[in-house]
N, C-alpha and C positions, 0 to 999 in steps of 0.2 A: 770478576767484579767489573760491573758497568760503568765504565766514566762517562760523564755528561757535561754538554756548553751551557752557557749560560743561557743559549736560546730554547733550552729543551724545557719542558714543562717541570715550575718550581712546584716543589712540596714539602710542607713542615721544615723549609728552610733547611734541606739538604739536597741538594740535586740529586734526581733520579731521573733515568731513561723512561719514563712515562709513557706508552703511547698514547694516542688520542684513542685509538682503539680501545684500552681499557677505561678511558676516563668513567667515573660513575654517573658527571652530569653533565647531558647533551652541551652544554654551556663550552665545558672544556672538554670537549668529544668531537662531537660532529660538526658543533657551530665556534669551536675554540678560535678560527683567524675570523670570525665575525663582532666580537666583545673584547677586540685589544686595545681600543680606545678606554674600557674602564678596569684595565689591571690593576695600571696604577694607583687607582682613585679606591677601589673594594676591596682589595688583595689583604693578607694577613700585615703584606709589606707595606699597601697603605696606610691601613689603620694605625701603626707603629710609627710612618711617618707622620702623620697628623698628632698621633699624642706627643711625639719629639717638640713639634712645632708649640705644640699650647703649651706645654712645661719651658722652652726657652721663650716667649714672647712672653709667660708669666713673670719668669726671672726680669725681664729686660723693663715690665711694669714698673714691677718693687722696686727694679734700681732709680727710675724715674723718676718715682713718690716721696715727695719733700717730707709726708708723715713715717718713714722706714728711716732714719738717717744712717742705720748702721750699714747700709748697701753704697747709698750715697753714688753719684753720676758715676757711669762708668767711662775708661779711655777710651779712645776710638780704636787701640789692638782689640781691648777685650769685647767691643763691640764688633768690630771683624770677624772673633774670634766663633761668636754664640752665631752670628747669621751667616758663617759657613756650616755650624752641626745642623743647621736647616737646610740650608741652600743648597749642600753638595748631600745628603742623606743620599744615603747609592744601598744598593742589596747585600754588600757584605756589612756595612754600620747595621742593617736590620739581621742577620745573621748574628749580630755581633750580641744584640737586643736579646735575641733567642736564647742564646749561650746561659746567659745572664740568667734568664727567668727557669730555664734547668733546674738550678739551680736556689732561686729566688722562690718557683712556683707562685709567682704572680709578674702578671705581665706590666701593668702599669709601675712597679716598682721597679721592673728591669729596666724600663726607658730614664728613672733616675737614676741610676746607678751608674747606665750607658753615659749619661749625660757628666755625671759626675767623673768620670774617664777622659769623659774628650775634653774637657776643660783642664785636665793635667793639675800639674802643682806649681804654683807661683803665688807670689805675695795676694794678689787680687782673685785667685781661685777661692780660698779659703772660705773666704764667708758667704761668696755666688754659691758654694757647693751646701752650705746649712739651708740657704735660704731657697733650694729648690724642694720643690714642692710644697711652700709654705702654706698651710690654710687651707691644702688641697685633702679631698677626698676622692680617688680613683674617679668616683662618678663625675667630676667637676672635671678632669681630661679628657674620659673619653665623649660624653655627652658634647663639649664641643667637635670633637674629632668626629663624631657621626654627623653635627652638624655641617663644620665643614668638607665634608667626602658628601655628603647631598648636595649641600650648593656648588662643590663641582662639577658634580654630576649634571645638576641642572644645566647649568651655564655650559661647559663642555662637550657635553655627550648628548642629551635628551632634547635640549633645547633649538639646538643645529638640526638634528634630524628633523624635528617636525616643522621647524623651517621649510625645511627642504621638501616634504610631504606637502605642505599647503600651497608651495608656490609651484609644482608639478599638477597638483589639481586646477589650482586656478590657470595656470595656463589653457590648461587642457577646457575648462568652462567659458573662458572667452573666445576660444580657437572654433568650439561646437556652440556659438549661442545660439545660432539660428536655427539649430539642425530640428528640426520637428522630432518628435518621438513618442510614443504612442505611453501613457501612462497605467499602471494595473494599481490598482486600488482592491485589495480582499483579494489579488489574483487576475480580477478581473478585468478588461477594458474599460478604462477611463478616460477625461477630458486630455487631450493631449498636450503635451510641454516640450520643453525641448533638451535634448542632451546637456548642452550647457550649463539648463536652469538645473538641472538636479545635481552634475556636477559643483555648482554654485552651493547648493544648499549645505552641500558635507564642507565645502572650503565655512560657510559661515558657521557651522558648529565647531570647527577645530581650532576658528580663530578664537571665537570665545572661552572653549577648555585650555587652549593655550594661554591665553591669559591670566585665566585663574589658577594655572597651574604654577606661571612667573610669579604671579604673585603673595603664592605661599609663604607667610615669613617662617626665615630661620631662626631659632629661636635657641638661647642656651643659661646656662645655670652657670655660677660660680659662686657659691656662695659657702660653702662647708659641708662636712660631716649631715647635719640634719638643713639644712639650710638657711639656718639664722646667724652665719660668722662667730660660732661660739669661738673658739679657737682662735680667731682673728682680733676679736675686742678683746679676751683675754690677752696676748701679747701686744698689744696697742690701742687703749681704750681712745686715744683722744681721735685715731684715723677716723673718716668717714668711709667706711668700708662697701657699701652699697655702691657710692660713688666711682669708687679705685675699680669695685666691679663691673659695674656698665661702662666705663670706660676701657678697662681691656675688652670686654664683651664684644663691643663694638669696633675698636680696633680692628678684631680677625672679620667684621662686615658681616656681623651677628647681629639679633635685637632680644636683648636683656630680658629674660625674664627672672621676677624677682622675688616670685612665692611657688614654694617648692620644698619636697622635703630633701631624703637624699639624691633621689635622681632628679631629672627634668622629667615631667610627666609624658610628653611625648604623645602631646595633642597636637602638635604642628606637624609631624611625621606619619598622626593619623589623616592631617590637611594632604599632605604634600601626595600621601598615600592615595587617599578621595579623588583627587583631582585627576592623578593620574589612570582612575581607573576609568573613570569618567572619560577623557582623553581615550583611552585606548576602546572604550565601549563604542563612541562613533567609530572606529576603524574597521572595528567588527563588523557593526551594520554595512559600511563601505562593501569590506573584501565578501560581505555576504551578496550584495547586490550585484556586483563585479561577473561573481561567480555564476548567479542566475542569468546576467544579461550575456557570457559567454554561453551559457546554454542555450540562449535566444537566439544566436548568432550573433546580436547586434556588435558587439566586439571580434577580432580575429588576435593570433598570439603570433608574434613574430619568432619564427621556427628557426632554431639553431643546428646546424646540417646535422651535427653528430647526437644529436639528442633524443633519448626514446621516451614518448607520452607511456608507451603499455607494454607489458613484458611480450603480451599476446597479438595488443589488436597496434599492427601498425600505423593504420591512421590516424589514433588520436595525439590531441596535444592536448595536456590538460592542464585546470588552469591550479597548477599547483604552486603557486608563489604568494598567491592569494589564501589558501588552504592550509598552506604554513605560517603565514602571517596572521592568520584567523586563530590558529591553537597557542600560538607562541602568546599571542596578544591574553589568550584566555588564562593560560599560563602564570602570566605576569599578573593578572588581575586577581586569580584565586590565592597567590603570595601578597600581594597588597590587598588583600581585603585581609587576611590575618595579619598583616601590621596593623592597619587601623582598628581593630577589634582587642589586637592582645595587648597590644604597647601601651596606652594607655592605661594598664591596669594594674597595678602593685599593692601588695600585700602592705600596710600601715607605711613605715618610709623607707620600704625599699623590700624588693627579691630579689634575684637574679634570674627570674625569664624573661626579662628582658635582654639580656645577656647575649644572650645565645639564639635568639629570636634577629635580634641587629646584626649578626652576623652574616646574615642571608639577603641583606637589602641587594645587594650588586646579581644576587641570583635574578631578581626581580627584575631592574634592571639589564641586566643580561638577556634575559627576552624580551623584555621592550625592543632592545635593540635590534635583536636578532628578527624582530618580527617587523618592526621600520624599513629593514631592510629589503627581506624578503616583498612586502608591501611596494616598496620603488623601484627593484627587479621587474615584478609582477607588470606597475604601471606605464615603465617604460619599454615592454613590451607590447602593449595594447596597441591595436588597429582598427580604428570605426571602419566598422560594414555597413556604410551609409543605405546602402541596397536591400542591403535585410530589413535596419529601422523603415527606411521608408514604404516599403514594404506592405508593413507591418501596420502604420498608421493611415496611409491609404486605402486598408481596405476594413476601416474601421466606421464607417457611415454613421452607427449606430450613439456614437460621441457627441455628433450633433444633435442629440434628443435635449441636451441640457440646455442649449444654448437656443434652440427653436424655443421652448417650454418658458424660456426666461423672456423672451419678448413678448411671447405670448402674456404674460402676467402682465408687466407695462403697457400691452392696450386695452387688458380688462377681458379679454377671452376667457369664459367660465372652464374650470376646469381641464386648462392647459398637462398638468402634471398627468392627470389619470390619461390622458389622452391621449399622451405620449409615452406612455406605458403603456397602453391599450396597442400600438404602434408599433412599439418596439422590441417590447420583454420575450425574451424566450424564441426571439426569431430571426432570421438573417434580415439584417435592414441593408439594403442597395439604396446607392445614389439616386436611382428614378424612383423610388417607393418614398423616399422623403423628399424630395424636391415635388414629388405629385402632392406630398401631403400639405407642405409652403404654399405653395400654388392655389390650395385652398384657404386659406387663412385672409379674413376680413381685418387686415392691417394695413396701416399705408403703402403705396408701392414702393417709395424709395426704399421703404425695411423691408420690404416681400424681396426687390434686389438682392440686399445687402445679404439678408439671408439665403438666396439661391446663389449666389457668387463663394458661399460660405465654404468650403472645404476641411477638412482634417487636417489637414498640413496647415491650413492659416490659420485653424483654430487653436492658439496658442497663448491666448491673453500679451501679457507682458514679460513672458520667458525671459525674451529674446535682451530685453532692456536691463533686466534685473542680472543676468547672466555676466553683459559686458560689464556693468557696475559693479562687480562684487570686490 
């Protein structure tokens, strides 16, 4: 028989020697020390903490509400008492949880029962023990408990990372504003910008899915069995029960919602879901572009001595941190497009595929992360090959057709555009074959200058400006 420590991998809340080797999901396999920030927060063990939590912060409601008088204020022991089975919740109490539902065969029940233990026997237990779970339907604990394990999530885990993602870009877009770079439009060579400015563009899409992603409300239900407090008016018709709800609702730093049947409908999880695909959809594009402009050269990868690009070819280094952050991202996105799809959707007031569907949010999560990571590995390897870009946009003459063609319009020269397509399409355009073509042009001299002094490298509009200001 195998003993195991507490640090070895839990399962069904009996230790076993696990290795990572057999896990079944990359999650707790290959990328298991990459997602130990959200153990606690998704884990079987989370989830059991959180309905601990919403069953005693319910308890500690009732005894509040001047409409309950049979609970009536509680001492400051018994108050000690309830926000330590919170406070200290540790992996043998959720063991202890397990035991229970063995037994119980329902798990939200075991956490009353569990609750109904740690409270012991004393004059003042007595009536705290009837009065747990009062008015509650299973749905009404865990519905918040998924709420709050998402807003930790957010604030905790998801929210830091992409922190850390935007202000590693924007560094990197202010550091390169100036750098010219040549632009491919359909593949092809186009008007040139500058490294910085394109850097800049993915920081302004991530700040705004960032945003909307914060600002997804959390949203939760307590209302009863179908969702109209049947249960509740019947043992206390004069309470205003709506009220006592949005009020603890809001306590756990929730926003009430108050038309529902048995579950929460779980359109905010379809939000929370959207937003984050969204979010991860720019990164994609990111680690795709990344990955082309290391084919360009325009990047180099900072080479770690012992590390092999190819089992074959020695000299590569590839850019695989980008490549993995690209699947993981996708990963997470094909799991979060069926949360927003399925959760939302229950049979009259209530199924259970949602059940079992929620149990999987932290899998989701779990590549995010995994792929955040891999993504700022990735970026913090990167090296401008200033030499390549430049390169690359110097010998690009043919960019200057937009910008000849556009003056041309403002002094009335017929037929500018065909002309410069007549010029240029389909053929090597050299510095001397368009400064001969300037050279012909019945426009003022100071602009006959302006545009022979013109180059690929300065033709970059406002890159440079928009870059530093991002």
């Amino acid at each position: 028989m195998i003993r195991a420590s507490r640090a070895q991998v839990y399962t069904g809340f009996a230790y076993m020697k696990v290795s990572t080797l057999r896990a079944l999901s990359p999650a707790d396999g290959r990328y298991a020390g990459k997602v130990e920030s959200l153990r606690d927060i998704f884990s079987e063990y989370g989830l059991i903490r959180y309905r601990v939590l919403v069953e005693v912060r319910w308890l500690q409601c009732l005894a509040d509400e001047p409409a309950v008088p049979e609970l009536g204020p509680l001492s400051s022991v018994m108050k000690d008492v309830l926000n330590h089975i919170v406070d200290d919740f540790s992996l043998d109490d959720a063991e202890q949880v397990k035991k229970i539902e063995a037994t119980t065969n329902h798990d939200v029940k075991a956490v009353e029962y569990f609750i109904q233990k740690k409270l012991g026997d004393g004059p003042e237990t007595a009536p705290l023990k009837d009065f747990l779970h009062f008015g509650c339907t299973s749905e009404d604990i865990n519905n918040l408990s998924y709420a709050l394990m998402l807003r930790e999530a957010r604030r905790d885990a998801l929210l830091p990372q992409m922190r850390d993602v935007r202000n590693k870009l924007k560094t990197l877009a202010r550091e390169h504003a100036a750098l010219p770079m040549l632009s491919r439009t359909h593949g092809q060579t186009a008007s040139p910008t500058t490294l910085g400015k394109e850097l800049a563009n993915v920081v302004a899409r991530l700040e705004r899915a960032q945003e909307q992603f914060k600002a997804v409300q959390i949203r939760g239900k307590f209302n009863g069995a179908v969702g109209n407090f049947n249960a509740h008016l019947v043992a206390y018709p004069d309470a205003d029960w709506p009220r006592i709800s949005a009020r603890f609702i809001e306590s756990l730093d929730l926003d009430q919602n108050a038309y529902t049947t048995q579950i929460e409908p779980h359109d905010w999880t379809a939000e929370y879901a959207h937003s984050l695909i969204r979010y991860n959809t720019i990164l994609i594009d990111f680690c795709r572009d990344i990955w082309a402009y290391i084919s360009l050269g325009y990047f180099k990868q900072r080479v770690a001595r012992n590390e092999v690009g190819s089992s074959t070819m020695p000299h590569k280094v590839n850019p695989i941190d980008f490549e993995n952050a690209e699947g993981n991202f996708g990963l997470a996105n094909a799991m979060l497009n069926h949360f927003a799809e399925k959760l939302p959707i229950s049979r009259w007031q209530r199924d259970l595929t949602d059940s079992t569907v929620q149990r999987n949010l932290g899998v989701a999560a779990g590549y995010i992360v995994i792929a955040m990571q891999s993504l700022q590995k990735g970026v913090g390897k990167l090296q401008v090959n200033e030499a390549a870009i430049a390169s690359d946009v110097e010998a690009a003459w043919e960019v200057l057709a937009e910008a000849v063609q556009t003056v041309m319009r403002r002094y009335g020269i017929p037929e500018p555009y065909e002309k410069l397509k007549a010029l240029t399409r389909g053929q090597a355009v050299t510095r001397e074959l368009l400064l001969e073509f300037v050279a012909t042009l019945e426009i003022p001299d100071d602009e006959k200058q302006r545009l022979l002094a013109l180059t690929p490298q300065s033709y970059v509009g406002l890159a440079e400006q928009l870059a530093r200001s991002i």
